[in-house]
C-alpha positions, 0 to 999 in steps of 0.5 A: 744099568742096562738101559743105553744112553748117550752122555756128552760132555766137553772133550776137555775140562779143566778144573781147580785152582790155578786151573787157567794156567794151563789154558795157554799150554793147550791154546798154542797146541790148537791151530787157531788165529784169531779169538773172539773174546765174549764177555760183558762189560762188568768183567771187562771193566774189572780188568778179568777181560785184560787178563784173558786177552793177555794169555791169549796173546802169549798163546800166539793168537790175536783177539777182539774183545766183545763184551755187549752180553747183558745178563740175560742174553738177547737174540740182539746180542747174538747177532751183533756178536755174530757180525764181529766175530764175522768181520774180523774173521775170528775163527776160535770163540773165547767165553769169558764169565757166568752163563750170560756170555757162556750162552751167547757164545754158543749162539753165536758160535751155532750161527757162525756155522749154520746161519740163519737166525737164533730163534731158528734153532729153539727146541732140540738138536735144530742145528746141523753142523758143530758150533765154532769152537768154543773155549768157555771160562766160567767166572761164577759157580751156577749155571754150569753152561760150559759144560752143558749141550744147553744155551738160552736166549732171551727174544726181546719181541715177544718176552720169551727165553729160547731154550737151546738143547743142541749136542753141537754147541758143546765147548771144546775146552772149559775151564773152572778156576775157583780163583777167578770167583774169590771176588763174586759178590755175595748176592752174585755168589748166593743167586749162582750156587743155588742154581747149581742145586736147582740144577742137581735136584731137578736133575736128580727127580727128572724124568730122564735120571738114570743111574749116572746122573744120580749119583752125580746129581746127589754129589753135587747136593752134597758140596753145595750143602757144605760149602755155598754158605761159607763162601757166601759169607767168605768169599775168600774161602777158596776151599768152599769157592773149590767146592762149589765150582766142582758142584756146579760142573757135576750138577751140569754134567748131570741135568745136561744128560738128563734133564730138568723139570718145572722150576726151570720152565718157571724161572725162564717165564720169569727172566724173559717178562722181568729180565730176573737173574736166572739163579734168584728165580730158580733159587725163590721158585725150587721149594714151591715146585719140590713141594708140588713134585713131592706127592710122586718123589718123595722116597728120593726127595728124602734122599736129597734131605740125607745128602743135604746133611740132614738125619733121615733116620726113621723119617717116612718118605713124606716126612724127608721129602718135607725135610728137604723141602725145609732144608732148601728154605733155610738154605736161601734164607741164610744166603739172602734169597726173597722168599716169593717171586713178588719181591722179584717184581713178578705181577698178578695180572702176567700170572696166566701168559707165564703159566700158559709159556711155562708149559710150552718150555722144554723143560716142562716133560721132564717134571716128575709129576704132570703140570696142568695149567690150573697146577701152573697158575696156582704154582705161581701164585704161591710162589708170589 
């Protein structure tokens, strides 16, 4: 309690059902033009993009729509995103989906302001000016990029995703409306919730938890034990869908302010060599990693079994790190999610470069306990 720590969030977030119609209220109050609609073709072809644009337009402001962002966005994206935004002399940034377009609209916005190339800005706080600003909507209940100081890029020359940690990227509204995510598909909706798990867990054990986080982190474990399955298997349960979009919003304002660890230095190896949806790879690797990680967490991994529903009465530390462990399998095997990296497309003989890039990742010191190469090969292997 007395250590000091810097906690960024977004000035503004707005959260629950019916949420998005207040956008329009604060959007006429902000001095704002001309917005750049980023989205992804999906959502633009399901009409979600037209909605949008409608509200906008009531707000008093004119728009373009870019919807090039591929699931894991690529420095192409950002760059062809930055030339629109720059020749139709857009000054506010509208986001519209999952983390895709959420990532790519900080990169695009962080480039707007300080130029140069996105692969210029990997690592950490890089860039010196704040982004254009940024309404981000979130459409899916995962990544919790619209409220995070966190984006990632994918450099398709080398097969490599860039992460992004910069305080300059943070939005200046988000917006989390359970009803925007009634008609994410099944798959869609399991992959994303257990990447807000992933999230909360590695949040929870990481070497920068502190007090705040942990609460948040085991709060966030505990909606997502709720409600992820309920809403997988009825997408139209919109209080299960509520939770889930509280999950991920707290799960991100927590590992945004204290980090992550190994699974996600795995999961980005994965995404960037077999363009893997980020939430399938973090949701296939977590139990292998909190089973390698459980020989110096145990004592919190049991508390993690507990905010998982699980009775840890009179359990051994070991006995509830196992009982998490076991709680995560059963929870994706519910919801559908392959039990190795093999099924995902992952290869033998890619094993060692992804081991090897996995422990350059930004994530990787913030693991509990240290990874050596030969743990990483071996982590991988089992993972298949």
């Amino acid at each position: 309690m007395l250590e000091s720590r810097r906690i960024y969030l977004p000035p503004l977030s707005l959260v629950g059902p019916d949420s998005l119609k207040e956008l329009v209220e604060e959007l006429k109050g902000l001095p704002y033009k001309k917005a750049l609609l980023v989205t992804d073709k999906a959502l633009n072809e399901l009409g979600m993009a037209k909605t949008i644009a409608d509200m906008i337009v009531e707000a008093g402001l004119e728009y373009v729509i870019y919807d090039n962002v591929q699931p894991n966005p690529t420095t192409e994206n950002v760059h062809t995103g930055l030339k629109k935004l720059q020749d139709e002399q857009c000054d506010v940034i509208i986001s519209l989906g999952g983390g895709s377009p959420q990532d790519a609209a900080k990169a695009i916005g962080i480039l707007a302001t300080n130029g140069g190339n996105i692969a210029d800005y990997e690592g950490v706080h890089i860039s010196k000016l704040p982004s254009t600003p940024i309404v981000a909507i979130n459409t899916t209940a995962g990544t919790a990029s619209e409220v995070t100081i966190n984006y990632v890029i994918t450099d398709e020359k080398r097969n490599v995703k860039m992460v992004m940690v910069d305080k300059n990227c943070l939005v200046s509204i988000a917006v989390n409306d359970p009803k925007l995510m009634i008609g994410m598909p099944k798959s869609l909706t399991a992959a994303t919730g257990l990447d807000a798990l992933t999230h909360a867990i590695e949040a929870y054990i990481t070497v920068g938890a502190f007090h705040w986080s942990d609460d948040l982190a085991l709060y966030a474990i505990k909606l997502v034990s709720q409600s992820l399955v309920k809403a997988v298997e009825n997408g139209q349960d919109l209080e299960a869908r509520s939770k889930m979009a509280w999950a991920q919003f707290i799960a991100g304002q927590s590992f945004s302010n204290a980090g992550l660890g190994f699974v996600h230095s795995m999961a980005h190896q994965l995404g960037g060599q077999y363009d893997i949806p980020h939430g399938v790879a973090n949701a296939v690797l977590l139990p292998h990693v909190m089973r390698y990680n459980a020989k110096v967490c145990a004592a919190k991994l049991k508390n993690v079994a507990e905010a998982m529903g699980v009775d840890v009465t009179g359990m051994t530390n070991e006995q509830g790190a196992e009982a998490a462990i076991d709680a995560i399998t059963k929870m994706a095997e519910r919801v559908n999610i392959p039990s190795g990296i093999g099924a995902l497309g992952a290869k033998e003989e890619d094993i060692e470069l992804m081991a090897e890039n996995a422990l350059k990742d930004i994530c990787a010191p913030g693991n509990p306990r240290e990874v050596t190469f030969e743990d990483a090969v071996e982590l991988f292997k089992v993972a298949m």
